[in-house]
C-alpha positions in Angstrom: 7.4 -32.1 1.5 8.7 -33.4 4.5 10.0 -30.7 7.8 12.2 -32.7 10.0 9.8 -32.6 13.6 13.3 -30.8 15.1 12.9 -27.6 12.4 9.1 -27.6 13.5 9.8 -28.3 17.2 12.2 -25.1 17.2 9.9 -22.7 15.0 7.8 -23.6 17.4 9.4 -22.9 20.5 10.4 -19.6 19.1 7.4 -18.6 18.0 6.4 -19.1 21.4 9.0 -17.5 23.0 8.6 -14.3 20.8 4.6 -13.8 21.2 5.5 -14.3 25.0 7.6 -11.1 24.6 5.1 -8.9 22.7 2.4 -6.5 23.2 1.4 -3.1 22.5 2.3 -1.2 25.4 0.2 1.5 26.2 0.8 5.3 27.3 1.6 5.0 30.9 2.5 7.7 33.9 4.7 4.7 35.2 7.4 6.2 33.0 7.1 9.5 34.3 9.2 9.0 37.7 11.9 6.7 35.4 15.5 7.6 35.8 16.4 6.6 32.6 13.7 8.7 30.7 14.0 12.7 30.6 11.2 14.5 29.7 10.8 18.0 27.7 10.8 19.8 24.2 14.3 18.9 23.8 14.2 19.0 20.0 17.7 20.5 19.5 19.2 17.4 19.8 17.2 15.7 17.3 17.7 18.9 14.9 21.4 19.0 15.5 23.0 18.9 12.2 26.1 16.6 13.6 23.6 13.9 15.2 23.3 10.4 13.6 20.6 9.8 12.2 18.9 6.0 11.9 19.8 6.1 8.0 23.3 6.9 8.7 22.9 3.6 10.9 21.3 1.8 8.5 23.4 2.5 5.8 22.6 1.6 1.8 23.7 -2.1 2.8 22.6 -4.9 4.7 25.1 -4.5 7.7 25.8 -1.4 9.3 29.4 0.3 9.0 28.8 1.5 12.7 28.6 -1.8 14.2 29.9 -1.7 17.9 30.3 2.1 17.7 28.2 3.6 20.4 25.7 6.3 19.0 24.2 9.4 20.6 20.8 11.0 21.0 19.5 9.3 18.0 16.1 10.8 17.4 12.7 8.5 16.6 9.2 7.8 16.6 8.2 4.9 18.9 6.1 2.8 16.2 5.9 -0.2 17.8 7.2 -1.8 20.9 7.9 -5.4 22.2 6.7 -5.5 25.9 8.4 -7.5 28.1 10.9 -10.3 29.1 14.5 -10.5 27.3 13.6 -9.9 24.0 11.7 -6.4 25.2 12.6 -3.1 23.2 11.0 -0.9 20.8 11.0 -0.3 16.8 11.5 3.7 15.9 11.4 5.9 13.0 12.7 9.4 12.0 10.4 11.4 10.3 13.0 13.6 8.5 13.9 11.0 5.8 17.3 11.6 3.7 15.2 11.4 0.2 17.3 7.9 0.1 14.8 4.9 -0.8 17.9 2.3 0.0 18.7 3.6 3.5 15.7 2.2 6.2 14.8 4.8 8.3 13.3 2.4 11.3 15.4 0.3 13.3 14.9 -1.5 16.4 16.2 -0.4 19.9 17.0 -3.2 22.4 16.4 -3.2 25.6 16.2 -6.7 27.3 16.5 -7.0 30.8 18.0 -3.5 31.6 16.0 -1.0 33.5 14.9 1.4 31.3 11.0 1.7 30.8 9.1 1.3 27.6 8.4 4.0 25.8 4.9 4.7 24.5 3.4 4.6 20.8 4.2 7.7 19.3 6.8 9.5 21.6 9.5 11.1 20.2 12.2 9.9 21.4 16.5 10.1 21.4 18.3 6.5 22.2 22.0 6.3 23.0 23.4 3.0 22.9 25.7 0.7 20.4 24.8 -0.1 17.1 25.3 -3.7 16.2 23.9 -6.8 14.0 21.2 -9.7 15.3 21.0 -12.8 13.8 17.4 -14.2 15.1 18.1 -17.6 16.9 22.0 -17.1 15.8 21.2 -19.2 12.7 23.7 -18.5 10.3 21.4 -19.3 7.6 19.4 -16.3 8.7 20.3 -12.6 7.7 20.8 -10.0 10.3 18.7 -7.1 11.6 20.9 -3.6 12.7 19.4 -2.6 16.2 20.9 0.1 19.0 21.2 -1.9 22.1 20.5 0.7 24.8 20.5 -1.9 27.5 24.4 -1.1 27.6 26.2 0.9 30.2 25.6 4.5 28.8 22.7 3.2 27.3 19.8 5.9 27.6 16.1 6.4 25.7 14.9 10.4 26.4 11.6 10.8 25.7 11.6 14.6 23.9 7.5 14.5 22.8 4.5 12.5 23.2 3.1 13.8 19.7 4.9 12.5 17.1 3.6 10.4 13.9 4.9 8.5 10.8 3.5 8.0 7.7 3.4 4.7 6.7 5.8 4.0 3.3 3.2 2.1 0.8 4.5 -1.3 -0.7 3.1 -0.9 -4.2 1.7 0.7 -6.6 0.9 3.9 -5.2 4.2 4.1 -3.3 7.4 1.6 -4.1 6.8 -1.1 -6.1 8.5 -4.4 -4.7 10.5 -6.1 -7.3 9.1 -9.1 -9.4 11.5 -11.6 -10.7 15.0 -11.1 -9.1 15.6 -11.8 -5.2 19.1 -11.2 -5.6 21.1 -10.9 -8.8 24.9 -10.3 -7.9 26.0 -14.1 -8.2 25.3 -17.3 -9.9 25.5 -20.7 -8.8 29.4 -20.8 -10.0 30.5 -17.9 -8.5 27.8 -17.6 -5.0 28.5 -14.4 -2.6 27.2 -13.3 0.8 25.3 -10.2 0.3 26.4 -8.7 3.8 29.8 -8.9 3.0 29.9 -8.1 -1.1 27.6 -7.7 -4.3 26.0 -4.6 -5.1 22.5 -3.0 -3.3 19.9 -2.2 -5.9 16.4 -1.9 -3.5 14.7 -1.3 -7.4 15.5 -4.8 -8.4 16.5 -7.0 -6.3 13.9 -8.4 -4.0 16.3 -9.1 -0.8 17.3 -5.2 -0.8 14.2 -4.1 -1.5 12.9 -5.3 1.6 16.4 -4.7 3.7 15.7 -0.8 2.3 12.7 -1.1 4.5 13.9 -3.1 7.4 12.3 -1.6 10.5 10.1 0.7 8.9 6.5 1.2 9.1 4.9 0.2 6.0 1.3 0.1 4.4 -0.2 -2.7 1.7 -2.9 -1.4 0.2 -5.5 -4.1 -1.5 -3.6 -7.6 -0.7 -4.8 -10.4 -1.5 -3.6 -13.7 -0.1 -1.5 -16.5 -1.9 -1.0 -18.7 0.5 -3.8 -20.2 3.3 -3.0 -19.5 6.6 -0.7 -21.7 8.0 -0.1 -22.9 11.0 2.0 -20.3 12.6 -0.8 -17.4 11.3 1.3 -16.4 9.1 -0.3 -15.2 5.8 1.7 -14.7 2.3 -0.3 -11.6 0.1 0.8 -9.9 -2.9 0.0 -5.8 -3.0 -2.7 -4.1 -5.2 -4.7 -7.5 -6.2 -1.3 -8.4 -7.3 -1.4 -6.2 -10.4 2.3 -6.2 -10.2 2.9 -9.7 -10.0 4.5 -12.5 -12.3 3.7 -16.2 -13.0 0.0 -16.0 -11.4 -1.6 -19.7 -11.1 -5.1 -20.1 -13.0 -6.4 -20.0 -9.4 -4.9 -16.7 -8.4 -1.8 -17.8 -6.2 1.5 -16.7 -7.2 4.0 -19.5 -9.2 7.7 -20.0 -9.4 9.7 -20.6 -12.3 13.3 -21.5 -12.7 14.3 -18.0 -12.7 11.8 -16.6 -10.9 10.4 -17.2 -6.8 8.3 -14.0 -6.7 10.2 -11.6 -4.5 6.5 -9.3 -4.8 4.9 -12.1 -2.2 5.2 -10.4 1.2 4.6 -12.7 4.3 2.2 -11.1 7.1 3.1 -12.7 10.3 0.7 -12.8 13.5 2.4 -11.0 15.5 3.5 -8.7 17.7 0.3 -6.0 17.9 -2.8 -8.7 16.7 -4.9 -9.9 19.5 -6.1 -13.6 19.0 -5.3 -15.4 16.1 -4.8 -14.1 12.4 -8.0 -14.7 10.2 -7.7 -18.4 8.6 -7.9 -17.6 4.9 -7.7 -19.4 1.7 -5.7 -18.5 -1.5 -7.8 -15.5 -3.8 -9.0 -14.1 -0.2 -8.8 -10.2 -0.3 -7.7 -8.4 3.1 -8.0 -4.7 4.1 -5.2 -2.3 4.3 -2.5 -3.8 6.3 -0.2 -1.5 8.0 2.6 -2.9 10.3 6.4 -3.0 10.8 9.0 -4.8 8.3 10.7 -7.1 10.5 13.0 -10.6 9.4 12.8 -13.8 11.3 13.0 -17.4 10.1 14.7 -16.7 6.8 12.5 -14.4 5.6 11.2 -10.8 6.0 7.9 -9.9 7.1 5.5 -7.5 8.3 4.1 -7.3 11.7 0.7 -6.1 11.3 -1.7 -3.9 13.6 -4.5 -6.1 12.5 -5.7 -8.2 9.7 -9.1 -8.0 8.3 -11.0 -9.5 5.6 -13.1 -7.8 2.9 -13.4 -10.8 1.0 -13.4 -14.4 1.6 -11.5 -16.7 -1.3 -14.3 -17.8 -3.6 -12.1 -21.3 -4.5 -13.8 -24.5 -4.1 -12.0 -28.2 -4.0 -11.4 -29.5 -7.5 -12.6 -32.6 -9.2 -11.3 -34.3 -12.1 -12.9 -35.4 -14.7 -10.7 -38.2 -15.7 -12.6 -41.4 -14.8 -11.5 -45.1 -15.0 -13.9 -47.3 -17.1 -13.5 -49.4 -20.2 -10.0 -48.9 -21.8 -9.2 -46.2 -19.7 -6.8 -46.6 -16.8 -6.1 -43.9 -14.7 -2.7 -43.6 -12.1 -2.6 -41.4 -9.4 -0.2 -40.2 -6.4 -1.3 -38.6 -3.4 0.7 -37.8 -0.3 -0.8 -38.7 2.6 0.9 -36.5 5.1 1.7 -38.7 8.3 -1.3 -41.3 8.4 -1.6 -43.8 11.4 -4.5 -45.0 13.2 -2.9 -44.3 16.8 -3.0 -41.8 19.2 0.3 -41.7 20.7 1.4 -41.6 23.7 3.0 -38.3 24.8 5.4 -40.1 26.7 6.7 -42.5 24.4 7.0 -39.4 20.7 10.4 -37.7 20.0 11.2 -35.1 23.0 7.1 -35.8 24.3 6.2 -32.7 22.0 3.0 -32.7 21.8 3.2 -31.7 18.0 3.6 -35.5 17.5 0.7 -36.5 18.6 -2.6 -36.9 16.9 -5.9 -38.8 16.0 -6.1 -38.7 12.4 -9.4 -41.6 13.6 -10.9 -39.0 15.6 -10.1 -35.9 13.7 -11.8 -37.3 10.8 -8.7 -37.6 8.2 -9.2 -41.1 6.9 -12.9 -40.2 6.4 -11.9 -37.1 4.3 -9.0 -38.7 2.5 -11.5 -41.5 1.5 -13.8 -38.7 0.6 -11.5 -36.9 -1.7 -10.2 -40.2 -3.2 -13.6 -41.6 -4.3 -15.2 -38.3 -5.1 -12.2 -36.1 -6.2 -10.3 -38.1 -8.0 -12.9 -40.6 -8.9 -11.2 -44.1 -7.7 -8.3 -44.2 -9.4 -7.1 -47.9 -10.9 -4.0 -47.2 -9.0 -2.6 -45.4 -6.7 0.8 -44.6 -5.7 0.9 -43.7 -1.4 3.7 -41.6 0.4 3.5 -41.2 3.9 1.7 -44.5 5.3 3.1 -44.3 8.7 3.5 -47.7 10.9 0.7 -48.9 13.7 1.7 -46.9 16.4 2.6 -43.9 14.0 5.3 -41.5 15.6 5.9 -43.5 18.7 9.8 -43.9 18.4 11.7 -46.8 19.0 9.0 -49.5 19.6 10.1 -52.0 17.1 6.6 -51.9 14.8 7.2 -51.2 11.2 4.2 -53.2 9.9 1.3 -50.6 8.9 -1.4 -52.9 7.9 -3.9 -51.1 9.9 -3.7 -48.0 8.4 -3.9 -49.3 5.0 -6.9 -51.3 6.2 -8.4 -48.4 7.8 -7.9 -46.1 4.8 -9.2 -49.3 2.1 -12.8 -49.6 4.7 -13.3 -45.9 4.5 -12.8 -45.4 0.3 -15.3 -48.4 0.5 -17.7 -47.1 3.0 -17.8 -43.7 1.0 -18.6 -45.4 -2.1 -15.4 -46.4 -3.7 -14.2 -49.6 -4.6 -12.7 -52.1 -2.2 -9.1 -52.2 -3.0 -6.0 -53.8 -2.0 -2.4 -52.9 -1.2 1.0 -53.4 -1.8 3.7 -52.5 0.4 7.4 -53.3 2.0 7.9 -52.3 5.6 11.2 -50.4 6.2 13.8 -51.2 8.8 12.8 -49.4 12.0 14.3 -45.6 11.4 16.4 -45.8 7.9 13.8 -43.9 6.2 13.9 -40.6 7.8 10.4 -38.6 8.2 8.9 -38.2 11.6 10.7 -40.1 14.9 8.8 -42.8 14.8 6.6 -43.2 12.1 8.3 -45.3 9.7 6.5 -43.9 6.9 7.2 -45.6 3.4 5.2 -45.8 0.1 2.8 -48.3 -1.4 0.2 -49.3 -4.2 -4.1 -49.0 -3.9 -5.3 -50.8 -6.9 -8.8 -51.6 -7.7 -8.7 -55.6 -8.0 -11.5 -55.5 -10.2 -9.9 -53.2 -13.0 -6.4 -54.2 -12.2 -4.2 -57.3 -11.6 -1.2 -57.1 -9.4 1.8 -59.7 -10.4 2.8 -61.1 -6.9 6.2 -62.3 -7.5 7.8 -63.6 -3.6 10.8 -62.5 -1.9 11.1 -58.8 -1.7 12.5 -57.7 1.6 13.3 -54.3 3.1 16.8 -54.7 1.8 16.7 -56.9 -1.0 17.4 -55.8 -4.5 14.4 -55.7 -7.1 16.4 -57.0 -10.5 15.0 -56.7 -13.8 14.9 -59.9 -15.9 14.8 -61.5 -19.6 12.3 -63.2 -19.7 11.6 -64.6 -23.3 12.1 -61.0 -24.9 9.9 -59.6 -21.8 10.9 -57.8 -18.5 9.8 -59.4 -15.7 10.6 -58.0 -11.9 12.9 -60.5 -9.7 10.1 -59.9 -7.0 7.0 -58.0 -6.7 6.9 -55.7 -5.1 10.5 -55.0 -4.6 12.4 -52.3 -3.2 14.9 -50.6 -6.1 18.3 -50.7 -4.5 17.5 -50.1 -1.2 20.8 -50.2 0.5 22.1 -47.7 -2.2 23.9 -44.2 -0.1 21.3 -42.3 -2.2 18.3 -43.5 0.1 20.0 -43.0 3.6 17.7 -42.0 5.2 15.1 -41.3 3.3 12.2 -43.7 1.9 13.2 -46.4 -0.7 11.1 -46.7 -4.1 8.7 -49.3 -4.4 8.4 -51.2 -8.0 5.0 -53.2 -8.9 4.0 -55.4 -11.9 0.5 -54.7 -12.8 -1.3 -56.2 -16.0 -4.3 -54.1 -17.4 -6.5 -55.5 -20.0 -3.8 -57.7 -20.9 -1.1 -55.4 -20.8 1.9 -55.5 -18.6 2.4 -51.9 -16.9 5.7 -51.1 -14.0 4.7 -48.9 -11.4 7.3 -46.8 -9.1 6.3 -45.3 -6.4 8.9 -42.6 -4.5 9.0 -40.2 -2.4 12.8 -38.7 -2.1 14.4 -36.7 0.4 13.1 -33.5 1.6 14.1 -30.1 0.8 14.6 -29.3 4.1 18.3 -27.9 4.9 18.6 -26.2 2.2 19.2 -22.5 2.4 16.5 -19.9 2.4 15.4 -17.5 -0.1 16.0 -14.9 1.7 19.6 -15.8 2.9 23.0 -14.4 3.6 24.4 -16.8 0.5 22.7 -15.9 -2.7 22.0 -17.8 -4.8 21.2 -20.3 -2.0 22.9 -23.6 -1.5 20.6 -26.8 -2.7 22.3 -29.2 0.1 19.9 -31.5 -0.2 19.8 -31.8 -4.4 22.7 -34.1 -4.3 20.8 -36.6 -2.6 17.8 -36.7 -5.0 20.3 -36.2 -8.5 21.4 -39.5 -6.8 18.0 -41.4 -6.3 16.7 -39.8 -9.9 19.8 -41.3 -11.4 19.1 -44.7 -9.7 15.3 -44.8 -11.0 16.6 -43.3 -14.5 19.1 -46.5 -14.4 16.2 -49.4 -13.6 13.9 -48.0 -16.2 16.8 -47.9 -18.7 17.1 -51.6 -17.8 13.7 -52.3 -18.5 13.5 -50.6 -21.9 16.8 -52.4 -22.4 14.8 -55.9 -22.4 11.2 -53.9 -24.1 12.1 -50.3 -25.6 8.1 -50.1 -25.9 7.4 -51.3 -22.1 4.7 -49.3 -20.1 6.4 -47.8 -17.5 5.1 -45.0 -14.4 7.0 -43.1 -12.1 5.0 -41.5 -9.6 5.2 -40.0 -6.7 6.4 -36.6 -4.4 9.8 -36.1 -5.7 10.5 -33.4 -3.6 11.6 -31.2 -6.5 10.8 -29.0 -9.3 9.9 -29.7 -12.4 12.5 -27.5 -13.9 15.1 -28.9 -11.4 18.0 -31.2 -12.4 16.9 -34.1 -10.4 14.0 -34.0 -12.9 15.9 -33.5 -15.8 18.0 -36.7 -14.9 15.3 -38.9 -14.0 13.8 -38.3 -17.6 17.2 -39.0 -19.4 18.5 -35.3 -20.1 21.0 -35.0 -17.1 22.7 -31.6 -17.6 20.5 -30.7 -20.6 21.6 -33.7 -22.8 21.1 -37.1 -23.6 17.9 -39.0 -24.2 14.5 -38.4 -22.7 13.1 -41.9 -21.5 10.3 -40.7 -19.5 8.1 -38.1 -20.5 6.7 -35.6 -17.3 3.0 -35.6 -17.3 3.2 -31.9 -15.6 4.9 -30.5 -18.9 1.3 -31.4 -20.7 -1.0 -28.6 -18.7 -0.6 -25.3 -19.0 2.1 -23.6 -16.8 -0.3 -21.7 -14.9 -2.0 -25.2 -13.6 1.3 -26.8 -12.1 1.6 -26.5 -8.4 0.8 -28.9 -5.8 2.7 -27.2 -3.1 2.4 -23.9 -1.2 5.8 -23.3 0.2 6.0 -19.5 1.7 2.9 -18.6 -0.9 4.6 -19.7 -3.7 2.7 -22.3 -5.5 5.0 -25.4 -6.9 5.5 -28.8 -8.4 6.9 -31.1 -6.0 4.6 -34.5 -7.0 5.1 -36.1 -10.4 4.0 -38.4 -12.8 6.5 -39.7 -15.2 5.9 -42.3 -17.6 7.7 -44.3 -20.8 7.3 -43.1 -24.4 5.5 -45.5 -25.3 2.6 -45.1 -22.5 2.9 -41.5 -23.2 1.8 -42.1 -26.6 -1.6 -43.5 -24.7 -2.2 -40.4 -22.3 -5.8 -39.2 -23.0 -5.4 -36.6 -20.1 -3.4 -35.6 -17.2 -4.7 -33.3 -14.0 -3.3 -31.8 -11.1 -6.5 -31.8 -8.6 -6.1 -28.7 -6.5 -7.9 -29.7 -3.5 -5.4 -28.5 -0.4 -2.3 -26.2 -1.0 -4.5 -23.4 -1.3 -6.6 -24.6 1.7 -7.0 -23.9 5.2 -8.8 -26.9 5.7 -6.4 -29.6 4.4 -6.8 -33.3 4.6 -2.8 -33.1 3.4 -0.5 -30.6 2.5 -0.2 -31.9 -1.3 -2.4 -31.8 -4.3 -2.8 -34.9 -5.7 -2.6 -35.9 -9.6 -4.2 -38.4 -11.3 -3.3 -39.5 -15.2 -5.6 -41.7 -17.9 -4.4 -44.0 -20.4 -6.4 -46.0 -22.6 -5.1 -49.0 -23.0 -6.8 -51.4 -25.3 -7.3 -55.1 -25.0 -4.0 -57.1 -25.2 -4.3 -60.9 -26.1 
């Protein structure tokens, strides 16, 4: 799945900016001599009957009805605070709760540049200031947070004890229990609302108020154990209690979507603010201690900010192999993305906005090596391969005019060979220079391995980066125009993403088509955890429109052959329940004929993911193939050897497919 470098260039930067903010600020006598801070028992105010409270703030909603009123004395617990710079201020709590699980008794008191000290862990404290609603990054895809800006004129923070504590609310079974299969409820996809203006608030089953219920509170996990690896922002996604409460657990202990259910149970544990040093890097089945922390929300999701993240138990997964080999009749097909692979170092100077995020040594890091590794010993040489992501020669160095990526096929064919595999060739179409979206600069566009002793590709000249692949009659057969060829490459449906790649292979005899594709990404669409529920699929249109244009050239092939072998592979960028999928096999909207069969449907449910996205485990690479091939399937495995990794030589599982396919005079 592909993250436009700009989304990861400003998750980045915020990231960045926020742990610049953050530390846990210790007791200090420099707020003794602090204007702003008046010591002394005063616990009348906090006891006074007409004083607001932080669930009066909060509300049973997800926006405050005292936005932009200014609020008085409000008493807290200082349970975490946020040390310095613009961003500083200070998470509290009230310890008299209202018996209420849907009003949050925490909320976050803002104090940016203004003069008033921090408080200390544990004070007692009464903040005047005005209420209002914080969209992180003002991203209107994001959801708000209710604070009390006390960095206001009249703004105040009096510190009234040095003594107080919170119990932490448990997330689970021993405490409340996070809901498992709705996030939200209130609309449908005909009739979408935005749940801070409308809908109801059920915390008890809806995930999104569940986990607004709780927003700025201090909050223990009891017994997680992680879904996701750690990625790279340290972020970690668990599920409470060993996940007893769970739904739709993977065969390998992650957590898995279905069509009507993305797991609002998984909780993401971020890095920051009170960890020192990096979170531990874990891999899915991994089983943490107790995690106690603040419920926060930042980049379309909610999280907790942990005091500290330890392991009891290190994940006991290893890397899969399959067991489906290639030899004799039996052909196997695989698809594997390769995540951004080039044989340069760029030069800082010369990537998108010089972020050093685009750069890297996939020679020197050792990723051809381990893709070669895991392609000769993991998925045991497949006859053919479909590629996505082969990035040009000087990979994401923009604007240079090189599209050819001969040396990182190369490179990729000596290392399979050198590791034992076979020697195999490739098949390819450069792209024109940026018209296939991806990474600035890299160019990256699909292609065929094939072993040239098992398998025979049909060179047929003339395919171009814009030229039209046609299927014709020949004598009762279909035969390709050219091979390879691009299918419909100047179609609106692939701007700007990669164009599909058709191949005429013959196999013992028999004539097999081969598509590779990778479609747009699912990037831009809204979050999970968003202000419009259910969330908008911007970027479905797009791939209804390439599925219906692949759907289309098969059609024409069976047209000429209704029992032609036909394969479409590749990282589709959707769900095997989505209705890109259901067009590209035939049944657009639920009807009509199904003319490829997905391989993914064959496993059991609990075995399709290749994808972690957030800890939720999903199928975003597919194999399709023609009825009649799909009467030869002997076997068909997803080979789970990264998603649930730290140490990933890509960020997709690859899946490989055997046919046998006898001799053919």
């Amino acid at each position: 799945m592909l993250i436009s470098s700009l989304s990861s260039w400003l998750h980045w930067l915020m990231v960045l900016m926020f742990t610049s903010l953050i530390n846990i600020v210790p007791f200090s006598s420099d707020l003794v001599n602090s204007n702003n801070i008046i010591y002394g028992l005063e616990n009348a105010i906090a006891q006074a009957s007409d004083t607001v409270r932080i669930h009066d703030i909060q509300g049973a909603s997800h926006t405050s009805k005292l936005v932009d009123e200014t609020v008085t004395d409000v008493p807290g617990i200082v349970t975490l605070v946020l040390g310095s710079g613009s961003g500083r201020g200070f998470y509290i709590q009230d310890p008299n709760q209202d018996n209420d699980d849907a009003t949050s008794e925490g909320i976050f008191v803002f104090l940016g540049n203004s003069s008033i000290p921090n408080p200390n862990i544990g004070q007692s404290v009464a903040v005047t200031g005005r209420v209002g609603e914080f969209r992180p990054g003002n991203n209107t895809s994001n959801l708000t947070t209710t604070q009390i800006s006390a960095n206001g004129t009249g703004g105040a923070v009096r510190v009234i004890d040095s003594l107080g504590k919170i119990n932490p609310t448990i997330i689970g079974v021993e405490g409340r229990i996070p809901p498992n299969t709705a996030i939200s409820d209130d609309f449908t996809a005909g009739d979408r609302g935005n749940v801070e203006t409308e809908g109801d608030f059920e915390p008890a089953s809806e995930g999104i108020d569940f986990y607004e219920s709780l927003e700025g509170m201090l909050v223990q996990i009891n017994n997680p154990v992680a879904i996701s690896p750690t990625n790279e922002f340290g972020e970690i996604w668990v599920l409470p209690d060993n996940g007893s409460n769970a739904t739709g657990r993977t065969i390998r202990g992650g957590s898995l979507i279905s069509s009507k259910d993305f797991n609002p149970e998984r909780i993401q544990i971020d890095d920051a603010p009170a960890i020192s040093g990096k979170s531990p890097e874990v891999n899915v089945g991994a089983t943490l201690g107790t995690i106690t922390g603040i419920v926060d929300y930042n980049f379309n999701t909610y999280e907790v900010l942990p005091f500290s993240i330890t392991v009891n138990a290190p994940s006991s997964l290893t890397k899969e192999t399959t067991n489906l080999t290639p030899q004799g009749n039996n052909l196997t097909i695989a698809t594997f993305n390769v995540e951004n692979l080039d044989t340069k170092i760029e030069a800082l100077d010369k990537v998108n906005a010089q972020q050093q995020s685009n750069v890297d040594d996939d020679l020197g890091s050792g990723k051809f090596t381990a893709l070669a590794d895991r392609i000769v010993n993991n998925l045991r040489s497949p006859d053919i391969i479909s590629l996505e992501e082969i990035q040009d020669n000087t990979g994401a160095e923009i604007n240079d005019g090189v599209v050819e990526a001969d040396r990182t096929y190369e490179e990729l064919i000596n290392a399979i060979a050198v590791s034992g595999g076979p020697v195999y060739d490739y098949r390819q179409i450069n792209p024109v220079e940026r018209e296939d979206g991806g990474q600035p600069g890299g160019n990256i566009r699909v292609g065929f391995l094939f072993n040239p002793n098992r398998v025979q590709f049909v060179d047929r000249a003339g395919g171009g980066s814009t030229t039209n692949t046609t299927v014709n009659n020949i004598n009762g057969q279909p035969e390709l125009s050219v091979s390879p060829g691009r299918i419909d490459p100047t179609n609106p449906a692939f701007n700007d993403s990669r164009k599909s790649l058709v191949g005429e292979f013959i196999f013992q005899g028999q004539k097999l088509f081969v598509i590779a594709n990778h479609w747009n990404s699912k990037g831009g669409d809204q979050p999970l955890y968003g202000p419009n529920q259910p969330p908008v699929l911007t970027t479905e249109t797009q791939r209804r429109q390439q599925a219906q244009v692949i759907n289309d050239f098969a059609d024409k092939i069976l047209a000429v052959d209704p029992k032609a072998n036909i394969v479409v592979a590749g990282d589709l960028n959707d769900f095997e329940f989505s209705e890109p999928l259901n067009i590209l096999k035939g049944k657009s909207g639920g009807s009509g004929k199904t003319v490829l069969r997905n391989l993914v449907e064959t496993i059991s449910a609990n075995e399709r993911y290749t994808y972690n996205f957030q800890g939720n485990a999903q199928v975003l690479d597919h194999i399709l193939v023609s009825q009649n091939l799909f009467k030869k399937l002997k076997g068909y495995d997803v080979v789970h050897i990264n998603s649930e990794f730290v140490a990933q030589d890509s960020d997709h599982d690859p899946s490989v497919a055997q046919f046998n396919l006898k001799v053919s005079s």
